[in-house]
C-alpha positions in Angstrom: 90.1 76.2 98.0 89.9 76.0 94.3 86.4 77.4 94.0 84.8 81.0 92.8 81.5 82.2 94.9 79.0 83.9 92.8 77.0 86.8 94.8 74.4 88.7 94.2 75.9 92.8 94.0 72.2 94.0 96.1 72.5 91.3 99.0 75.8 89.4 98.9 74.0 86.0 99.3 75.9 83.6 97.4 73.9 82.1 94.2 76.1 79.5 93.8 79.9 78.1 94.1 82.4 76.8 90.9 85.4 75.3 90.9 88.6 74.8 89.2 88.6 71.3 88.0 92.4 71.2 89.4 90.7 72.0 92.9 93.9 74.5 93.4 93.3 78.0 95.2 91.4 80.5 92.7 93.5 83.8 93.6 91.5 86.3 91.4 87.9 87.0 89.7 86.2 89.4 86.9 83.1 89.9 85.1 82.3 91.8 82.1 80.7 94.7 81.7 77.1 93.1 80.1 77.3 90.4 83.1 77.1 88.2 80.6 81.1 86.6 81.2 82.6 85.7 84.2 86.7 85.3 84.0 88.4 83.0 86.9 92.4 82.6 87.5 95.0 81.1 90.1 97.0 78.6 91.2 97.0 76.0 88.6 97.9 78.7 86.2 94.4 78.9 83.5 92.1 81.2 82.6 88.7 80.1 82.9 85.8 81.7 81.1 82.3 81.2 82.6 79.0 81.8 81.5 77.8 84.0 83.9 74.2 83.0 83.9 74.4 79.1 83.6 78.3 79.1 85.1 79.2 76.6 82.5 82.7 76.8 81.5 83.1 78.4 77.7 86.3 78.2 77.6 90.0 77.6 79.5 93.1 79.3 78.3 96.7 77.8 78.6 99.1 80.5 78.7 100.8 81.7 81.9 104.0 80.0 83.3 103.1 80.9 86.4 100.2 81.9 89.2 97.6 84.4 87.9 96.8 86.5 90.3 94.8 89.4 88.5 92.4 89.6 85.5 90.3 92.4 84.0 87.7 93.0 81.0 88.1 96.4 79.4 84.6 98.0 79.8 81.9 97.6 77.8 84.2 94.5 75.9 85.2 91.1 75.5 88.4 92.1 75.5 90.5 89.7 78.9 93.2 91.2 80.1 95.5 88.6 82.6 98.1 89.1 84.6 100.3 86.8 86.2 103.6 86.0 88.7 105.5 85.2 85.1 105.5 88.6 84.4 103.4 88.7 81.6 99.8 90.2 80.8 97.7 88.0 77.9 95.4 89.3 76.0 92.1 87.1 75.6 89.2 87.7 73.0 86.6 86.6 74.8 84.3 86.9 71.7 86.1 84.4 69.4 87.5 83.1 72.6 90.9 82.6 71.0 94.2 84.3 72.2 95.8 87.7 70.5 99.3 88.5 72.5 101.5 89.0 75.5 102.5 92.0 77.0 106.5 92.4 78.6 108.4 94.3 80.6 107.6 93.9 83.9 110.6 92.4 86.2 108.6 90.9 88.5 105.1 89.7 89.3 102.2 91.1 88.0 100.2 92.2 90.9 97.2 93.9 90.0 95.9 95.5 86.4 93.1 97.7 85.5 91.5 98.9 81.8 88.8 101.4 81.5 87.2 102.4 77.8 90.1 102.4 75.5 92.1 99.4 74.2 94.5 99.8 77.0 95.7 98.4 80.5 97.4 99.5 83.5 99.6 97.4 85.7 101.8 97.4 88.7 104.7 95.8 89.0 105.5 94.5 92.6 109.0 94.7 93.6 109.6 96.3 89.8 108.2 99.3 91.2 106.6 100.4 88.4 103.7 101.3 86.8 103.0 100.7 83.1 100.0 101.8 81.0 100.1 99.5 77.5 98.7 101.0 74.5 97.9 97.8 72.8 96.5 99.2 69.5 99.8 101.5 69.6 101.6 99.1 70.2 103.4 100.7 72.6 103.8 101.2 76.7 104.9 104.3 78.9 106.8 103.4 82.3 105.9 105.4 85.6 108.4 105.2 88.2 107.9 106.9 92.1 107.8 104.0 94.8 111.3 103.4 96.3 112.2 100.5 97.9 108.9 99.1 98.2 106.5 96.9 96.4 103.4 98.4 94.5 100.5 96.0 95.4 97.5 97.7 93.5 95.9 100.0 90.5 93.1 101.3 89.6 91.9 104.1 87.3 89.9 107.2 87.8 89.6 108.1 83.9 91.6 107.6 80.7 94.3 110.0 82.2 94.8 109.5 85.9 95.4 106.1 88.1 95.6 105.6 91.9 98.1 103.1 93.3 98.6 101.5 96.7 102.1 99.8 98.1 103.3 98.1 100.9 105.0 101.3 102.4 101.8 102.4 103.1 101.3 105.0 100.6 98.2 105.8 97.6 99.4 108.1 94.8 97.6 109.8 91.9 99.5 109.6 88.5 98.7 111.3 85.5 99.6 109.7 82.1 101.6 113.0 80.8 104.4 112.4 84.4 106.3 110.1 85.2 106.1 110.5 89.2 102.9 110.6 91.1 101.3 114.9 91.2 99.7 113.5 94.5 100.6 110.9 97.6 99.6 110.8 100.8 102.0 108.5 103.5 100.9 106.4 106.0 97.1 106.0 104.3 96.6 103.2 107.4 98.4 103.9 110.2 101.8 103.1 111.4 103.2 99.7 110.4 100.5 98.8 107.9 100.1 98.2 104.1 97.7 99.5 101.5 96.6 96.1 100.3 93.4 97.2 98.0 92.4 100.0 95.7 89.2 101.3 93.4 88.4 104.1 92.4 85.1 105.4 91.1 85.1 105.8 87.5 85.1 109.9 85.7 85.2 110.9 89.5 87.8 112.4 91.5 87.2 109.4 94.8 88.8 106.2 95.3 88.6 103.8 98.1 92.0 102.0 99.8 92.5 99.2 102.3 95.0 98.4 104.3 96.8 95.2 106.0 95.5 96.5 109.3 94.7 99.8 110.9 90.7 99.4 111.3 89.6 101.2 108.7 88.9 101.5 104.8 88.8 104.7 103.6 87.3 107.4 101.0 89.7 109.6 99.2 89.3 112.7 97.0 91.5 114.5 94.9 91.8 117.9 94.9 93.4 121.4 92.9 93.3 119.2 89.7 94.6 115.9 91.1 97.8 117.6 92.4 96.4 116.8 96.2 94.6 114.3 98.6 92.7 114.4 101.5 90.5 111.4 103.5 86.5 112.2 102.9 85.5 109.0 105.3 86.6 106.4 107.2 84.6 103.1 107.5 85.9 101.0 110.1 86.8 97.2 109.1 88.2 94.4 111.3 90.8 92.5 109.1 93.1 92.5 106.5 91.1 94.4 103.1 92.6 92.1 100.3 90.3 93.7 97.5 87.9 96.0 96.4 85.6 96.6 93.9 83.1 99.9 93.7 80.3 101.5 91.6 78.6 104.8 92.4 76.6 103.2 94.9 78.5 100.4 96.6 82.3 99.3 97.8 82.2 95.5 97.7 85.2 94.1 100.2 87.1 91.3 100.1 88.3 90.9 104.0 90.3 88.0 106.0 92.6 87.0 108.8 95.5 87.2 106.3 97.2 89.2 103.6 96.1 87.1 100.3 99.4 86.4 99.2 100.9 85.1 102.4 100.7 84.4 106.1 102.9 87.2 107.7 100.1 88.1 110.2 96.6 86.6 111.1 93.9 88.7 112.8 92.2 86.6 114.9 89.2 88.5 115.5 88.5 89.3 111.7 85.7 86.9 109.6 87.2 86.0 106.1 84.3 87.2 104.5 82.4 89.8 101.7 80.9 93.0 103.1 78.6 95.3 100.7 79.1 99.0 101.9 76.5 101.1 100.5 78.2 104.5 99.6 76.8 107.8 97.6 80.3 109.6 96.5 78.8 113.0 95.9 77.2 113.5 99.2 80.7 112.8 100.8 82.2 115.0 98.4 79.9 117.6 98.9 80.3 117.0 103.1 
């Protein structure tokens, strides 16, 4: 509780452990592109920006009202996005190390964000049920709306045009920046009764990966006929609930545990809490 582990992305040994000074629970985690910053958030409602080599702390950020719960660098930048359950997403130069501006709109919790080359971010909503991408040189956002009565737990984007989404009715869906309702979905991604919990997708590719709140399994997806469909390329079976995920060409790295991250609503005794490294090559599934 309160503390970051620091792995290595080849083994997952754990190089060494940091921790909040306000020893509260650490809910989220990102590094920059260069490896060179490490970006830490949670419960006692601070950024903290590490030097990922020495992991001293640069600098902390006093913003947020309320629990962060998800941060991301833009790629190849300094530039910290942070979300958080007061509804707002900071923006962070991580250069200057100063602050530039808030994000609003969303009506409930920020519950996951993702930014890819361009000075933008995308972000989910929770029980909003919506999905935002922010032009932040525009100045400007556009609001996707398709989930119904649900909440939207997770985001990621493919390219500069399309983003995958998870939600607690147990659906993933492909958006496109141009519509305003997903072109692709597929229901019950996990089986009966659970949740799609986790979501990455492999960057300029057509594949993501999803996890669920139960159901066994974490599983490859493609999109097909120009993103307008979906089909499952792989299943790779996982004991537990899949609270994150992170990939590169190579590798899915999984966050799994007993419980959902945000709550206790079920515990799965026979799951470790635990990282597991998944070696992966997306084009020989694709090509399968």
């Amino acid at each position: 509780r309160g503390k970051a582990v620091v792995s290595t992305q080849s083994t997952g040994r754990k190089v060494c452990t940091v921790r909040h000074p306000s020893g509260k629970a650490v809910f989220t985690v990102a590094a920059s592109t260069d490896n060179t910053l490490l970006a830490s958030g949670g419960e006692d409602k601070k950024v903290i920006v590490w030097d990922a080599v020495t992991m001293t702390t640069l600098k902390t950020f006093h913003k947020h009202r309320d629990v962060i719960t998800c941060l991301v660098f833009r790629t190849n930048s300094h530039l910290l996005f942070s979300g958080a359950r007061d509804r707002t997403i900071n923006l962070w130069n991580c250069d200057e190390m100063v602050y530039i501006e808030s994000l609003y709109g969303h009506q409930d919790h920020v519950t996951s964000l993702d930014s890819f080359l361009q000075e933008r971010v995308v972000s989910v909503g929770g029980r909003d049920r919506s999905l935002r991408l922010w032009k932040v040189a525009e100045e400007s956002q556009l609001v996707f709306n398709g989930h119904k009565n649900t909440v939207i737990d997770c985001v990621s984007m493919l390219n500069e045009e399309h983003f995958v989404t998870g939600s607690q009715d147990n659906v993933v869906a492909v958006w496109h920046l141009k519509k305003k309702k997903p072109v692709a979905s597929h229901r019950n991604a996990h089986g009966p009764g659970s949740w799609v919990c986790s979501i990455a997708a492999f960057r300029n590719t057509e594949c993501f990966v999803s996890g669920g709140s139960s159901g066994g399994f974490i599983k490859v997806w493609a999109c097909a006929e120009n993103y307008l469909s979906l089909s499952c390329l792989k299943e790779i079976p996982m004991v537990g609930t899949v609270n994150s995920l992170a990939v590169n060409r190579g590798l899915i790295v999984a966050g799994v545990g007993q419980e959902h991250k945000w709550g206790r609503w079920w515990s799965d005794k026979k799951a470790r809490n635990r990282i597991v490294l998944i070696p992966i090559c997306v084009e020989d599934e694709v090509d399968r």
